[in-house]
N, C-alpha and C positions, 0 to 999 in steps of 0.2 A: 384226314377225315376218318371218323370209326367205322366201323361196320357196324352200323346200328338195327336191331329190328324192335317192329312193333307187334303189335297182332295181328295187322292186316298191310304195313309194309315195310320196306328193308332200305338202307341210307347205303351207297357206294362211293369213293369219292369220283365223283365226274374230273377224271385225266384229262391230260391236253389233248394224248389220241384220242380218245371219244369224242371229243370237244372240234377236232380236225372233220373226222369220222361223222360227227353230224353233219358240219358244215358240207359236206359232199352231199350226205343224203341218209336218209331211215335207215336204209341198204344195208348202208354200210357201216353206220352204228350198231346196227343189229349184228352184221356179220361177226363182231372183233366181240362183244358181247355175251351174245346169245339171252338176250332179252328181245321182246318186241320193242317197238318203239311207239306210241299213241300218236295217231295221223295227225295232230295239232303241235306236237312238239317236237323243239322248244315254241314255247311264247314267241310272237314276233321282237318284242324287249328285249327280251333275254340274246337272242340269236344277233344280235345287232350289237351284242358285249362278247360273242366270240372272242373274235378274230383280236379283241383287245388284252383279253381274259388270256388267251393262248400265247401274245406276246409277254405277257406283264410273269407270267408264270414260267417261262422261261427264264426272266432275268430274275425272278424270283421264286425259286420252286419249294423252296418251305409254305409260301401260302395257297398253295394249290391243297394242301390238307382240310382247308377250310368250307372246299366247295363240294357241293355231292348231288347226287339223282338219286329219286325216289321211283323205285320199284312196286308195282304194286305185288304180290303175294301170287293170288290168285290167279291174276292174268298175264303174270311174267309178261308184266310191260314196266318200260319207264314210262310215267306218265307225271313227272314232276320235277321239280331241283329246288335245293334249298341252299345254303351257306353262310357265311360269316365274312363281311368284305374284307378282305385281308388281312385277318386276324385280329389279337387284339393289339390296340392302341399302346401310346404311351401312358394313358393313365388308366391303361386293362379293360379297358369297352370295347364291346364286339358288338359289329350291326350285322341284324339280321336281316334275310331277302328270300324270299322265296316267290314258286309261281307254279299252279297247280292247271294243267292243261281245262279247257272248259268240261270235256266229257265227265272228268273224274272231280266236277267240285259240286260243294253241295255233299258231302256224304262223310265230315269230317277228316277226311285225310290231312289236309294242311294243319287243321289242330292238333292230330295224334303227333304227328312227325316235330310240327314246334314248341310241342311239349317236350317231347325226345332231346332237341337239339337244344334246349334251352339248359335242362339238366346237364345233357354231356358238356356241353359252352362251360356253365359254372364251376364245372369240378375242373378244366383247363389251368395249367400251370398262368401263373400272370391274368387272369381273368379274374373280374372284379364284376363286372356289369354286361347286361345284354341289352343294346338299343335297336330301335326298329323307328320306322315310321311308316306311314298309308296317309293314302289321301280322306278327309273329311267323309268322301261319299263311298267308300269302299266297307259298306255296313263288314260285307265278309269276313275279312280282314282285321276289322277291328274287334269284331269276335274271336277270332282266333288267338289275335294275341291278348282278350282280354283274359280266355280261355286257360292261355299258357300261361300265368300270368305276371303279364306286364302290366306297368300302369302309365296313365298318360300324364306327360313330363309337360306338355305344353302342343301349343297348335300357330303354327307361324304362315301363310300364305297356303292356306283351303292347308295343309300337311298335321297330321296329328303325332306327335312323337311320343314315345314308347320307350320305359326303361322296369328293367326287374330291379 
């Protein structure tokens, strides 16, 4: 993952030990860090792909580059995570994922940052395409990546799909 910044926040990649380091507690993400951590993060979703996320990147540590935390600037907190599910495919598509704690949405952050990532994704060696999807009723979301912009591929079971 790059070191990405924006103008109001910065892309790191989220490590297994951070990823460890959360699952213990803020503490202790914050301690190995030195970021705060936003009392809501991670998402209860997201936290529930740890423990999978930290094995699967073990036995595969090239796609641990694909995942990261969003810092916000200001408040030297992480208060977000984005990435690319392990990388790109055989036919060079990368799906996007992200999850913006409640405090921090609403103020553009997840757009600035999937604007960033969508750019940095296409210039990627073997990257052809950025796919995403959100559900039907996640107005947010679908702003966002209409924002970034993707366009919608299709819509299969309430899921709207998403490709640059």
């Amino acid at each position: 993952m790059p070191y990405l910044n924006t103008d109001r926040l910065t892309l790191v990649t989220f490590t297994v030990d951070m990823m460890k380091a959360i699952l213990i507690g803020k503490n202790q993400l914050s301690k190995i860090t030195n970021y705060q951590v936003a009392d809501e993060y991670p998402m209860k979703v997201y936290k529930q792909l740890l423990p999978y996320k930290i094995e699967r990147f073990a036995q595969y540590p090239e796609e641990n580059k694909w995942e990261g935390v969003i810092i916000h600037k200001r408040d030297n907190t992480i208060m977000a995570d984005i990435g690319f599910k392990g990388g790109p495919d055989e036919k060079g598509e990368m799906d996007l994922g992200y999850s913006v704690v409640p405090r921090y949405q609403g103020h553009g952050y997840a757009t600035e940052m999937t604007i960033a990532m969508v750019d940095w994704g296409l210039k990627q060696d073997n990257v052809k395409k950025i796919t995403a999807s959100c559900s039907r009723s996640n107005l947010p979301s679908i702003r966002v990546l209409e924002k970034a912009g993707l366009k919608q591929i299709g819509i299969k079971d309430n899921e709207i799909y998403w490709s640059t």
